[in-house]
N, C-alpha and C positions, 0 to 999 in steps of 0.2 A: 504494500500500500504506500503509493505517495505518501512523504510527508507535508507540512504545513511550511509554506517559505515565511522564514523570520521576520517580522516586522522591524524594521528601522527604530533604530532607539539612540537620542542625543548622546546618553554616556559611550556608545559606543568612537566615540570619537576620541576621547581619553585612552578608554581601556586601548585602543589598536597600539597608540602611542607607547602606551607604557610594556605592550608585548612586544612591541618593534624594539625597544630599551636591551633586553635578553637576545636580539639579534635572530627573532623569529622574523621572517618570509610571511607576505599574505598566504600565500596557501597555507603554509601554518596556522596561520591565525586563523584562515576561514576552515580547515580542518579541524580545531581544536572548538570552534564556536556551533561547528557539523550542520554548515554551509558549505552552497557552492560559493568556490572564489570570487564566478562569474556576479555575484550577488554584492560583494563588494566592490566588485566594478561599477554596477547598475547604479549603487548609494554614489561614488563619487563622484558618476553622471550627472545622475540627478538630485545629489545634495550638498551646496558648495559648501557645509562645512565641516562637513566627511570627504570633501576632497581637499581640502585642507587639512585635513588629521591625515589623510592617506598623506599626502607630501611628505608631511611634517614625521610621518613614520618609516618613512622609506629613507627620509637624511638619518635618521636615528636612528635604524639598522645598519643603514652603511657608515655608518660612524661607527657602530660598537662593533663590525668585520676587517674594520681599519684597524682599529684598536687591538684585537686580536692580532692581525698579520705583523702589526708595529713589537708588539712584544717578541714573536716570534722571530723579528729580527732583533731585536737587541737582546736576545741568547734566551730569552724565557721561556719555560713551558715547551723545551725541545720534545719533538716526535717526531720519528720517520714520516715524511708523507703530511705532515699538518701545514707547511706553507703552500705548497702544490695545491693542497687542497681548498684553502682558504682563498689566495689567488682564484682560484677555477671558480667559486663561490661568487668574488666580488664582480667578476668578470659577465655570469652568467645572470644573476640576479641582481644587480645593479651598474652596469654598461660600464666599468674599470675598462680601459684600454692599455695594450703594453708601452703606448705612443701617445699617453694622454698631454693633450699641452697644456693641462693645469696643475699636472705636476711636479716636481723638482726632483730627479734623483740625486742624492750627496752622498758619496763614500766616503768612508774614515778610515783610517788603523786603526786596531787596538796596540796597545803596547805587545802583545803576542803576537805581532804581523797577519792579525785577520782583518780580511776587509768585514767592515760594514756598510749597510744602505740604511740609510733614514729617507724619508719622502716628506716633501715638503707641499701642500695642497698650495695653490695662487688660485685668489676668486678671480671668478671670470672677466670682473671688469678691473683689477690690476692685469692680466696678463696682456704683451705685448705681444706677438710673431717675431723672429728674430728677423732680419731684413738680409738677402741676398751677400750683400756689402759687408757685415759683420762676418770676421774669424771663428771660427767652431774649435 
C-alpha cells in the first residue's frame, strides 16, 4: 500500500541544516525522514525558505567534508583509503573540481621532509584569472 506523502513543515528547515552539520547528503536526510528525495526537491521548488535551508545545508555539509579531508591532510585520523575516498565524496556530491579556481593549493615541509597540502578557498568575487602575460 502507498504511503501518505509528508506534509511540509516550517521546522523542517532547521532540522535539514542541523543534519547537513554531521555531513549527511539529502538522500540521507530524505532516507532517514523515509521520503522520496525527489520530495525535497519539490519543497525547495516551491518553498523559498526551504530553498534557502537546502542552500544553506548543502555549504554546511560541504564544509564539514572539507573539514574532514583538511584533517586528513594534516596527519589526522590516518586510514588507508579515507582521503581517496572523501575526495571522490566532495567531488560527486558537491561539484569539488581537481582545477577548481577558487582554490589555492600550498605545500609545506614538515621538519621530516614531508610535503604537505593545505587548500586555501578565495570567494568568488576576490578571485582574479591569472592573465596570459603573468609567469607561472
Amino acid at each position: 500500500m502507498p504511503r501518505k506523502r509528508r506534509k511540509y513543515k516550517p521546522e523542517y528547515c532547521d532540522e535539514i541544516i542541523e543534519l547537513s552539520a554531521s555531513g549527511m547528503h539529502f538522500c540521507e536526510i530524505a532516507g532517514k525522514w523515509r521520503i522520496a528525495e525527489e520530495t525535497l526537491n519539490e519543497w525547495a521548488r516551491e518553498i523559498p525558505e526551504f530553498s534557502e535551508a537546502k542552500a544553506i545545508a548543502k555549504t554546511v555539509a560541504k564544509a564539514y567534508w572539507l573539514g574532514e579531508l583538511k584533517d586528513v591532510a594534516k596527519g589526522g585520523d590516518f586510514q588507508v583509503g579515507r582521503a581517496p575516498a572523501l575526495i571522490f565524496k566532495l567531488k560527486a556530491c558537491y561539484g569539488l573540481r581537481d582545477k577548481d579556481p577558487n582554490v589555492t593549493k600550498i605545500s609545506t615541509e614538515t621538519p621530516q621532509g614531508d610535503t604537505v597540502f593545505n587548500f586555501e578557498t578565495i570567494p568568488d568575487s576576490d578571485y582574479e584569472p591569472p592573465t596570459l602575460d603573468e609567469p607561472k
